[in-house]
N, C-alpha and C positions, 0 to 999 in steps of 0.2 A: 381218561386223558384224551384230550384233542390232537387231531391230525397234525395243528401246527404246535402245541407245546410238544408231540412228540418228533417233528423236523428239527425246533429249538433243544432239546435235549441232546440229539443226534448231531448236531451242530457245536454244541458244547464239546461233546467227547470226540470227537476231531480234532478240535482243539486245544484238546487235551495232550492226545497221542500226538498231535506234530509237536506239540512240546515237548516232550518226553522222550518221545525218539524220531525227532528230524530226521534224520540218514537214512530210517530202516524202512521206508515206505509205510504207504497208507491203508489202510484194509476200503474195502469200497462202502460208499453211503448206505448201500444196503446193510450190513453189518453193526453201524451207528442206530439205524434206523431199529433193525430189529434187538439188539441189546437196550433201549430207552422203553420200545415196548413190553419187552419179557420182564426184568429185572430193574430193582429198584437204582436212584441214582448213587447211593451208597455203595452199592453192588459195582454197579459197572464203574465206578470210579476206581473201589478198590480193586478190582480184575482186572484195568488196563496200569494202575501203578506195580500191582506183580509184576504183571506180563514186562514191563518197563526194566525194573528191575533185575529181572532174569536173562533180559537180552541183554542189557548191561554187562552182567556177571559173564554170559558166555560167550560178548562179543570176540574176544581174545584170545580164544579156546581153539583145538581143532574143533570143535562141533559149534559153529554158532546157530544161534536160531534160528529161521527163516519167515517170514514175514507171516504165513500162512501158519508156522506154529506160533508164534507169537498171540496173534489172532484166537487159536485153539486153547492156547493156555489159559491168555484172559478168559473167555468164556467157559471152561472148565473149574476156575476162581469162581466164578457169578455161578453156575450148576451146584458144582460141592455146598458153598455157604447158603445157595439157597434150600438146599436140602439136610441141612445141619453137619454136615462134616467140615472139619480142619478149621473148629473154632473154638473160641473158648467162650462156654457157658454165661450167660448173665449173671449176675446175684439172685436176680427171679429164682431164673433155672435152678439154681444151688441148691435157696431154702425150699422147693419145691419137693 
């Protein structure tokens, strides 16, 4: 991957996360930058819609999330699935 398809990646999932959660702040460029490197774009997609989702759920809670766990969560999402945990098996995988 190229320096600049990896800013455009990084750039994308910005844009993601201001969608997703406007109000809750932004994590820094660095962070974009290095989730487009490390992990595939299915990955970080699906680790910032968690993350999204569970700020959601605990926005209205006494414990809400903080922006820095938000952050950790996604990236915890993108770790586990890339390490095979908290997923469910292919068909491959099955008849294998």
């Amino acid at each position: 991957m190229t320096t600049q398809e990896q800013l455009s990646l990084a750039d994308q999932y910005a844009t993601l996360w201001r969608g997703l959660l406007p109000q809750d702040g932004m994590p820094p460029l660095d962070q974009f930058l290095y989730w487009s490197g490390k992990f595939t774009e299915e990955l970080v997609v699906r680790g910032i819609n968690r993350a999204a989702r569970k700020v959601r759920k605990l926005r209205d809670t006494s414990t809400p999330m903080t922006l820095d766990a938000a952050i950790r969560y996604a990236s915890s999402v993108m770790i586990n699935e890339t390490l095979g945990k908290h997923r469910f098996p292919t068909d491959d995988e099955v008849a294998a």
